[in-house]
C-alpha positions as CSV (number, residue, x, y, z in Angstrom):
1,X,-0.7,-21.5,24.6
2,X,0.6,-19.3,27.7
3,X,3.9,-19.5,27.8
4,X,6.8,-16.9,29.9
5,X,10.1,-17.7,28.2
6,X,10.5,-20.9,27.5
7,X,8.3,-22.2,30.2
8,X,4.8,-23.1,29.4
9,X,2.5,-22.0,31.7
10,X,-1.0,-23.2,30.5
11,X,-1.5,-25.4,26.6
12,X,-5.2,-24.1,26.8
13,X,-6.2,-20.6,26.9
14,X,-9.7,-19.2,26.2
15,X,-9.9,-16.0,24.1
16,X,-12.3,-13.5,24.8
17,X,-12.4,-10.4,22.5
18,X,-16.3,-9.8,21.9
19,X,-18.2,-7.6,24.2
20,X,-20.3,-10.2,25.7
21,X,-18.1,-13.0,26.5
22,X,-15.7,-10.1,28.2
23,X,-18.4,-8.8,30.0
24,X,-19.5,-12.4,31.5
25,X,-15.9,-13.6,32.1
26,X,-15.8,-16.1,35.0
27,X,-19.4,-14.8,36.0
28,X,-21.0,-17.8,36.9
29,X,-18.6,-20.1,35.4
30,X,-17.3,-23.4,36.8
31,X,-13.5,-22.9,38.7
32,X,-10.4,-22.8,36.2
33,X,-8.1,-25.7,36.8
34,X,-5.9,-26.3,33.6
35,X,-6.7,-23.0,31.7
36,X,-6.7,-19.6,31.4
37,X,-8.6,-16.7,30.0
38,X,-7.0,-14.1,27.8
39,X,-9.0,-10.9,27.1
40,X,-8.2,-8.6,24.3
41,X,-9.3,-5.4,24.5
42,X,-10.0,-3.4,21.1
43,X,-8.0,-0.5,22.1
44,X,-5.5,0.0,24.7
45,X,-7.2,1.6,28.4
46,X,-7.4,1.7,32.0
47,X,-9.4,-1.1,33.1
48,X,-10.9,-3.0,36.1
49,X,-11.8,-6.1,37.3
50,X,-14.5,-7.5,39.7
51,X,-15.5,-10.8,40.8
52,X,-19.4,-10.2,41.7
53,X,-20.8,-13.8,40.6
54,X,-17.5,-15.0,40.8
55,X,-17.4,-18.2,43.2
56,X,-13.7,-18.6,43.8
57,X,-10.2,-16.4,44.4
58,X,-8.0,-16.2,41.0
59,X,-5.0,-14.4,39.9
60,X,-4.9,-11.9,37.3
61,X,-2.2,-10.3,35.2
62,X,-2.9,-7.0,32.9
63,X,-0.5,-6.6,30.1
64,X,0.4,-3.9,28.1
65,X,0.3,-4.2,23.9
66,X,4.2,-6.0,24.1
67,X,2.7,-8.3,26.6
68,X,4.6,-7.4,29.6
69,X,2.7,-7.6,32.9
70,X,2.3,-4.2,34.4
71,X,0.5,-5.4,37.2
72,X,-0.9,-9.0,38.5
73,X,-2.5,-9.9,41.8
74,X,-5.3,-11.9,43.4
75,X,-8.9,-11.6,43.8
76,X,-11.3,-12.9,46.1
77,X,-14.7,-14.4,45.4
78,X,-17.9,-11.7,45.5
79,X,-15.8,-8.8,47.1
80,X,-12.7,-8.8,44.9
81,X,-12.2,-5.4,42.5
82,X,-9.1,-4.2,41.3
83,X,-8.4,-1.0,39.0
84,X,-5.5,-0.6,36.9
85,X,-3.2,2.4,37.1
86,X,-1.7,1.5,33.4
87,X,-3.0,1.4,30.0
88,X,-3.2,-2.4,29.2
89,X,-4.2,-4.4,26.1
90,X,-4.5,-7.6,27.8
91,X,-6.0,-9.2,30.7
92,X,-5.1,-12.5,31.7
93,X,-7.0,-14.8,34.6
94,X,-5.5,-17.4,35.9
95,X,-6.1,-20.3,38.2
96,X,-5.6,-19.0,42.0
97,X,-2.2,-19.3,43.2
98,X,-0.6,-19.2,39.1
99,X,1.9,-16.6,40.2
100,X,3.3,-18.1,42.8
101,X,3.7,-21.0,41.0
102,X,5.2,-19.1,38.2
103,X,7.0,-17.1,39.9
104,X,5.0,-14.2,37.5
105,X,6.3,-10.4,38.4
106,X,5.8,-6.7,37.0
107,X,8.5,-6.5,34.0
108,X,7.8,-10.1,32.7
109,X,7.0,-11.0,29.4
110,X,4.7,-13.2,28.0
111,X,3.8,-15.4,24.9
112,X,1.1,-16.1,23.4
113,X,-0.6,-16.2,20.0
């Protein structure tokens, strides 16, 4: 459960916290519609994000280890990349257009188990 507050943004998440299903993320994988998938990473670090084999735009938020989004944006199928500038425990990607939904920003705070 994804929740900011008490608003619940998605019921299902995936977790990913081995090596190969972060590595494959949405690589090849069918569109998100009523999920989203929640990376761990071991250790807090600068990370990035591409969408090579990726067949559809999505949002994404990175989180830092009190799960507060230091940065979030979208990406675009094949050509999207993003490097963060912070040191994030958590990656979060979400069905395009989430944040504006949401109304998601820098300084939120998240929920989750």
């Amino acid at each position: 459960m994804l929740k900011k507050s008490d608003t619940l943004i998605f019921k299902n998440v995936e977790y990913l916290d081995s090596f190969f299903s972060q590595t494959r993320g949405l690589m090849f994988r069918k569109k998100l519609k009523d999920h989203a998938l929640l990376f761990k990473l071991k250790k807090p670090a600068k990370i990035s994000i591409h969408m090579l084999f990726v067949f559809y735009p999505i949002d994404f938020l990175f989180l830092d280890a009190k799960k507060t989004i230091v940065d979030l944006g979208q990406l675009q199928p094949f050509f999207g990349f993003k490097t963060g500038k912070e040191t994030v425990s958590y990656l979060i990607e979400l069905p395009f257009k989430t944040i504006e939904r949401y109304s998601l920003k820098v300084g939120d705070r998240l929920f989750f188990d």
